[in-house]
C-alpha positions in Angstrom: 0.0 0.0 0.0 1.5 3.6 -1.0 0.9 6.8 1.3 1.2 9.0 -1.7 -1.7 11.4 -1.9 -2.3 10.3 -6.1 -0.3 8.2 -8.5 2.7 9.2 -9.3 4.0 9.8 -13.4 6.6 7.2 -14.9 10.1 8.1 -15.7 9.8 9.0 -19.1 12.2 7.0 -21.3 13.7 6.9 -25.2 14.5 3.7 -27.0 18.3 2.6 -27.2 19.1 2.2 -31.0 18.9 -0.8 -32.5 17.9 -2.4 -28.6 15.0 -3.3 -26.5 16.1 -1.4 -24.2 15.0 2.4 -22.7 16.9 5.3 -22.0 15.3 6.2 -18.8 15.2 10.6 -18.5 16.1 12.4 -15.3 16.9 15.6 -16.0 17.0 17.7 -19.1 19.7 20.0 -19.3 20.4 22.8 -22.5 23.3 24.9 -23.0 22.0 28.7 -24.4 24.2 30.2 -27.3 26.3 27.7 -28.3 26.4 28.6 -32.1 27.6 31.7 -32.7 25.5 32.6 -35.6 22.6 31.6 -33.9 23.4 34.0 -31.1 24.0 36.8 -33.5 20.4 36.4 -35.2 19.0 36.3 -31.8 20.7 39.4 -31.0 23.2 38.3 -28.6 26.8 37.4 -28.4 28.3 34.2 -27.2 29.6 34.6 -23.7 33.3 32.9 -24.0 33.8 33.5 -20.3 31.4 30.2 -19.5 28.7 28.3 -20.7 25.5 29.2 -19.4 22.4 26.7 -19.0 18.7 26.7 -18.4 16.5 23.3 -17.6 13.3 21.4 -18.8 11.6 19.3 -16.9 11.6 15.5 -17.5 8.0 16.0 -18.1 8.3 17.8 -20.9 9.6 14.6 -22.7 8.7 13.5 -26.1 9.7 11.1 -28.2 10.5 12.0 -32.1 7.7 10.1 -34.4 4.6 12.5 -32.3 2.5 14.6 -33.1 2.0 17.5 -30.5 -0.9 20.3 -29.8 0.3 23.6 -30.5 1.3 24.5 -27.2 -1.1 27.4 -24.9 0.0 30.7 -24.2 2.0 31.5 -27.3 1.4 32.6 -31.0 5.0 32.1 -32.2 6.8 28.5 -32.0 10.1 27.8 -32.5 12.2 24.9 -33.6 15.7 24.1 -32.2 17.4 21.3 -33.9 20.2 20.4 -31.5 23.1 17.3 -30.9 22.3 15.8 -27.2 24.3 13.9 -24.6 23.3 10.7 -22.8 24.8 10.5 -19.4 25.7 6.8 -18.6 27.5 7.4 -15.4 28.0 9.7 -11.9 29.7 13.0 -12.7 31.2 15.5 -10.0 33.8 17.8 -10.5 35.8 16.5 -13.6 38.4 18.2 -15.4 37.3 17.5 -19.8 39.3 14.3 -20.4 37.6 12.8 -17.8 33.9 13.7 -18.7 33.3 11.9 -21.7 34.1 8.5 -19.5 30.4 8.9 -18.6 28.4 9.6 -21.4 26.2 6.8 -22.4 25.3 7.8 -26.2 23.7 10.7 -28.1 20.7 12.0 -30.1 18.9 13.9 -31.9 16.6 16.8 -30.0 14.3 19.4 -30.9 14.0 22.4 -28.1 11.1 23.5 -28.8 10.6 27.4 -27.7 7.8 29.6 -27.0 9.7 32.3 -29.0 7.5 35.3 -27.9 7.2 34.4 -23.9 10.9 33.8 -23.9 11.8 37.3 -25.4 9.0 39.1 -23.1 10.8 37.6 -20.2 14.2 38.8 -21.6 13.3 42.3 -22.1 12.5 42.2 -17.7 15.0 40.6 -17.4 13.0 37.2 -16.0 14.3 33.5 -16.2 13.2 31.8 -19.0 11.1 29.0 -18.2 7.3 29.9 -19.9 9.8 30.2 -23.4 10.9 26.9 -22.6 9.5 24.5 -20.0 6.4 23.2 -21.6 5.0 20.5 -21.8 6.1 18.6 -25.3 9.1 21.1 -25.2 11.6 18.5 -25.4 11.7 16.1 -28.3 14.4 13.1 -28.4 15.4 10.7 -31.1 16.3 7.4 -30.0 19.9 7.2 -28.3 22.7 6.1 -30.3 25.4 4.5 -27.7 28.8 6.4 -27.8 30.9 3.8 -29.6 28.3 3.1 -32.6 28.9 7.2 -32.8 32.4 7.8 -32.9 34.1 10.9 -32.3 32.5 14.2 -32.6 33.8 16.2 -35.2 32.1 17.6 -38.1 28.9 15.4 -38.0 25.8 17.8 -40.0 23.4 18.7 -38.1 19.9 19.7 -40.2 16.5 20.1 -39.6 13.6 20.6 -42.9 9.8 21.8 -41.9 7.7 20.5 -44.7 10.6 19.2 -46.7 12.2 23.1 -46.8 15.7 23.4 -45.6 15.8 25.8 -42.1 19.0 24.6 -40.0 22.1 23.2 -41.2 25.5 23.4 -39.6 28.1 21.1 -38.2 28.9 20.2 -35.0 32.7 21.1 -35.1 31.0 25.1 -34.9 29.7 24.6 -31.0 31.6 26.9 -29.0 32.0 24.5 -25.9 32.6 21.6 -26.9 30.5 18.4 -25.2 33.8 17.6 -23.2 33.5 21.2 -21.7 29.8 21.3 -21.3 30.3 18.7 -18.8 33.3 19.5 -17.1 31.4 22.8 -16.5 28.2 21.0 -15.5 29.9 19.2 -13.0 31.0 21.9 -11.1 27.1 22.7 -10.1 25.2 19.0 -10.1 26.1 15.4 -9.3 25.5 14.4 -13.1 23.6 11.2 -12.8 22.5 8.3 -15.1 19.7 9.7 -17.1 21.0 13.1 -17.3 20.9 14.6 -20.8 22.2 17.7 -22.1 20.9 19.3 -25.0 24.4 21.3 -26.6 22.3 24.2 -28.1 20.9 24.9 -31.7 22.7 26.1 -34.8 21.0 29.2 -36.2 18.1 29.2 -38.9 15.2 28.7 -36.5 12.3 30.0 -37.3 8.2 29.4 -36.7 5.9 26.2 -37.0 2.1 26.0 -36.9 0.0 23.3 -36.7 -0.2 21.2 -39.5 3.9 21.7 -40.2 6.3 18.3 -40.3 9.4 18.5 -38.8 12.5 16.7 -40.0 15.9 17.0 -38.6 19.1 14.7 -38.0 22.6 14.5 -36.8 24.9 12.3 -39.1 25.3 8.8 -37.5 22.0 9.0 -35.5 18.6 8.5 -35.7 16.7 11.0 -37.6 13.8 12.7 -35.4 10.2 13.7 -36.3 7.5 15.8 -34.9 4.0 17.1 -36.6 2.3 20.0 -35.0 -1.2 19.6 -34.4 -3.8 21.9 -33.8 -4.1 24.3 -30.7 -5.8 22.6 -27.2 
């Protein structure tokens, strides 16, 4: 017999490529402004002193292949194609050469943004959570494990909305690279299993309404899909 007040959620989870097995999600972690172009066209700079992060909830979870409402409270959607790390092991306060010894695999991810209540929230000067953790926010491919992957080097990364070409970049142009996102990381959370960190988008995002397909990929992982669906 429990003594919690109502059922509680699952862990939300991603299939392991080409396994039975499920990446279970814990936390969902994304670096901001990590291609500088894309900073540029949102008006920004890249801040080369540090990486700097925000978080989505696991909730927010959804596997590529859905289709999701157009989410409430915002009349301009963005997509955000980005490369993501799979933690596979404990992380606390490593130097780079010894982070990548716990990253389980990657894949693909969409961030997807509520464009206009993250820039209302800039201009006060207010975090940026009601741009960004929402529920279907988060979209993950399956995950690739590390050593089917390979190095990362210049691996495209892409995304198409209705078969038109918006993002499309490589992943040699992140400013911090993964083995520095994580060092970094480390130095403020005990990086667990199930930790995954979403390394930022390249720049050419842009709106999606309901009825738009979403197609996007990283070379040497799973492609990801998503169809907007009508408003709730």
């Amino acid at each position: 017999m429990s003594d919690r007040l109502f059922p509680s959620p699952d862990v939300p989870a991603v299939p392991v490529a080409g396994e039975d097995a499920l990446f279970p999600v814990h936390r969902i972690f994304c670096v901001g402004r990590n291609y500088a172009e894309h900073a540029r066209e949102m008006g920004a700079e890249v801040d080369h002193e540090a990486p700097f992060y925000f978080l989505k909830g696991a909730y927010t979870l959804t596997r590529g292949g859905a289709t999701i409402p157009y989410p409430p409270g915002t009349q301009n959607l963005h997509h955000e194609i980005e490369f993501v790390v799979a933690i596979g092991k404990p992380l606390f306060r490593v130097t780079p050469d010894q982070a990548m010894t716990a990253v389980f695999g990657y894949a693909t991810g969409l961030d997807m943004t509520r464009r206009d209540l993250q820039n209302k929230a800039k201009d006060k000067g207010r975090p940026w959570d009601l741009g960004k953790d929402f529920e279907h926010g988060a979209v993950l491919s399956p995950v690739t494990r590390a050593e089917a992957f390979g190095e990362i080097a210049r691996q495209r990364i892409w995304l198409e909305v209705d078969g038109t070409l918006r993002q499309d970049s490589r992943l040699s142009e992140m400013v911090w690279s993964v083995p520095e996102i994580l060092a970094d990381l480390s130095r403020y959370y005990h990086l667990q299993p199930g930790d995954v960190v979403y390394t930022g988008t390249p720049a050419g995002v842009g709106a999606v309404g309901p009825g738009n397909v979403l197609r996007g990929g990283v070379d040497g992982l799973a492609t990801i899909e998503l169809t907007i669906g009508a408003a709730e």
